[in-house]
Backbone as JSON, one array per atom type, in Angstrom:
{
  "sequence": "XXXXXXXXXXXXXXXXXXXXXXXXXXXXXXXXXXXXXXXXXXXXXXXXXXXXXXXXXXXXXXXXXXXXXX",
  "N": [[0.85, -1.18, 0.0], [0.81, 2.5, -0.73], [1.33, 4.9, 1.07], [0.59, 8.46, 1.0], [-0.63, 10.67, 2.08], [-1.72, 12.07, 5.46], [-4.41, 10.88, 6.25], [-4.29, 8.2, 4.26], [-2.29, 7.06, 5.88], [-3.85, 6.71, 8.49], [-6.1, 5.49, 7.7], [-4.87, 3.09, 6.91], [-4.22, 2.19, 9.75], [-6.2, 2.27, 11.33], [-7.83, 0.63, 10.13], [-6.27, -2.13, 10.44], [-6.32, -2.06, 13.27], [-9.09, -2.48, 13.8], [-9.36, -5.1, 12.09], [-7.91, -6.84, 14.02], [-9.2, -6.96, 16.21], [-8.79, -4.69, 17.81], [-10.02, -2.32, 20.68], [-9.69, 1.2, 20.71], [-9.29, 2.24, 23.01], [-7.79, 0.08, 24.04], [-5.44, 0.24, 22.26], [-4.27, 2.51, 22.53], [-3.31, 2.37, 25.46], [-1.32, 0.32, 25.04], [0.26, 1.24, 23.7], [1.23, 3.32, 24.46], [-0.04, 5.66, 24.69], [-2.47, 8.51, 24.87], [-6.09, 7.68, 24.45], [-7.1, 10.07, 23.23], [-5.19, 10.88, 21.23], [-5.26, 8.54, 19.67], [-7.43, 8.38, 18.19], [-7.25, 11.05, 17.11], [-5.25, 10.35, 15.41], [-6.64, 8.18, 14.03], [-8.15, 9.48, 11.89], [-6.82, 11.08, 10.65], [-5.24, 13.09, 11.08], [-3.24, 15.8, 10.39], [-1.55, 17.11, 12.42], [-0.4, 14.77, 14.2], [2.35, 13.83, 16.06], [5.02, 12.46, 14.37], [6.77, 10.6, 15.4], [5.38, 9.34, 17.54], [3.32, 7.97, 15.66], [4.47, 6.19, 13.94], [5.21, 4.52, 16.43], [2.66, 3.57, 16.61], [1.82, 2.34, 14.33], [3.95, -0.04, 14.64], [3.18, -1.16, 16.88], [1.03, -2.24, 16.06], [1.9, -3.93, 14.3], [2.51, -3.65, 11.7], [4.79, -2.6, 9.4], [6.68, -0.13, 8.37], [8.31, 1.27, 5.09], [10.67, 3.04, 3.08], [10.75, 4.34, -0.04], [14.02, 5.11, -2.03], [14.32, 7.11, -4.78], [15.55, 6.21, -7.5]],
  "CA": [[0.0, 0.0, 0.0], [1.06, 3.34, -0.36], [1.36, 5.85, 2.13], [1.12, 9.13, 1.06], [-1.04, 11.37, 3.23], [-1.77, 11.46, 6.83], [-5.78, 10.02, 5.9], [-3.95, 7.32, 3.89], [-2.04, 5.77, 7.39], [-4.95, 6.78, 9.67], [-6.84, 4.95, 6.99], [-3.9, 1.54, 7.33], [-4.15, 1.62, 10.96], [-7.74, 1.54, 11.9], [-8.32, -0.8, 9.25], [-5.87, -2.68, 10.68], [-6.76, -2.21, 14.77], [-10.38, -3.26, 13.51], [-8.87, -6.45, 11.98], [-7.13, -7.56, 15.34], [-10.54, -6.3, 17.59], [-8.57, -4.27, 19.1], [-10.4, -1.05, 20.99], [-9.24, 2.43, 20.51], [-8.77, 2.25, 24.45], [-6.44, -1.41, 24.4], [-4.21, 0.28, 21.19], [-3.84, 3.56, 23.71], [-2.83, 1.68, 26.83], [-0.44, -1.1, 24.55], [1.13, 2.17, 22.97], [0.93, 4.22, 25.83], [-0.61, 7.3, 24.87], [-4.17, 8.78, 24.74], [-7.12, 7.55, 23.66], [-7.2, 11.21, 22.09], [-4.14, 10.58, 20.24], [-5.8, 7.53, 18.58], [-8.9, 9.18, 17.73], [-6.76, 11.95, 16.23], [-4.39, 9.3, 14.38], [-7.27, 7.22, 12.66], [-9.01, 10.56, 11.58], [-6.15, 11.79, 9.5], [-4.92, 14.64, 11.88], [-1.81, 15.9, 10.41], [-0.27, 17.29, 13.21], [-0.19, 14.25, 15.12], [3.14, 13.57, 16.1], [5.23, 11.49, 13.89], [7.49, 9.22, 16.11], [3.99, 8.37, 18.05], [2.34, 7.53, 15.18], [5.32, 5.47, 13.87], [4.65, 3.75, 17.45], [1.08, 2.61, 17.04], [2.05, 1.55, 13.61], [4.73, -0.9, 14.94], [2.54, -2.29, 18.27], [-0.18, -3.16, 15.18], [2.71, -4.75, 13.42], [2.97, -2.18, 10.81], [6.15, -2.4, 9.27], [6.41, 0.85, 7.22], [9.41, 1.48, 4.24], [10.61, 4.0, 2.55], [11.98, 4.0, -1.48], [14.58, 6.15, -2.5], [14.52, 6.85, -6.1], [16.89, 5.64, -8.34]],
  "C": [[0.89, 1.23, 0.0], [0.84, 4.32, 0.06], [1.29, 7.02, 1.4], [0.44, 10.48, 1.33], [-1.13, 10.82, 4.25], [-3.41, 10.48, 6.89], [-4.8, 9.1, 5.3], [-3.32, 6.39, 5.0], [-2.74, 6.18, 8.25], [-5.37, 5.31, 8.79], [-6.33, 3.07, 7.31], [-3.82, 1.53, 9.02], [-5.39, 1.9, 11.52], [-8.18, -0.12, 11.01], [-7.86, -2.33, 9.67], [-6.73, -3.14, 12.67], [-7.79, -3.01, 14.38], [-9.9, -4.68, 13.51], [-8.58, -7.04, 13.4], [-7.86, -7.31, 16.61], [-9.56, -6.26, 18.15], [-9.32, -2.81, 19.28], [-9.37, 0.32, 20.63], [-8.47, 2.84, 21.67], [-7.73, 1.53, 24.72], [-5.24, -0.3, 23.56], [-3.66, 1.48, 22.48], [-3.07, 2.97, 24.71], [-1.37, 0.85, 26.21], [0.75, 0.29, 23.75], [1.71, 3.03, 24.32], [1.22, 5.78, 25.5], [-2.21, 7.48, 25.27], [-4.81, 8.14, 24.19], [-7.42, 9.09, 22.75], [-6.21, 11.0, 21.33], [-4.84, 9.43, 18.8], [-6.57, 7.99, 18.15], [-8.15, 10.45, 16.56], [-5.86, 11.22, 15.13], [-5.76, 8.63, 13.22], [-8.15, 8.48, 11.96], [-7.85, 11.37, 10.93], [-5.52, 12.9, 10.28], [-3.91, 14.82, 11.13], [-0.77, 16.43, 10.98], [0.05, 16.33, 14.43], [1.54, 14.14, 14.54], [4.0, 12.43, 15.3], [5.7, 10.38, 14.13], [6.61, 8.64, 16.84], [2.97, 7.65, 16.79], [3.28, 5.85, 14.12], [5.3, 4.01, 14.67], [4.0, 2.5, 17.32], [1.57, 2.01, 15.97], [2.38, 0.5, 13.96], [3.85, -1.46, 16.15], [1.51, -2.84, 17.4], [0.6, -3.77, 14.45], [3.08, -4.46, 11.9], [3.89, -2.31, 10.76], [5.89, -0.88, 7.89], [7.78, 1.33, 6.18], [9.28, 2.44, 3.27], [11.6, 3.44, 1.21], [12.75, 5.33, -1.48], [14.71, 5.97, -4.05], [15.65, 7.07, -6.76], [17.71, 7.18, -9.03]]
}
């Protein structure tokens, strides 16, 4: 998939949480931020923070890569 707004990985990590029933409340607690954070992450915010959102990615198993062009 590619990434390339902040709606596009809100979009890959609810889709995902859903998949793995997990709550909005468990991903918060297992990340350890807010439940406002998440709410602002799967809703496209774009000033959430990037190394937290990096985070949740990786505790949902989110591996995320970057190309450099040739």
């Amino acid at each position: 998939m590619r990434i390339k707004t902040a709606a596009d990985l809100a979009n890959l990590i609810k889709t995902t949480r859903v998949a793995q029933s997990i709550t909005q409340a468990q991903l918060a607690a297992a990340a350890n931020t807010g439940v406002r954070f998440i709410v602002d992450l799967e809703k496209g915010k774009p000033s959430c923070a990037l190394d937290k959102c990096l985070h949740v990615a990786a505790m949902l198993g989110i591996h995320l890569f970057a190309e450099v062009p040739a």
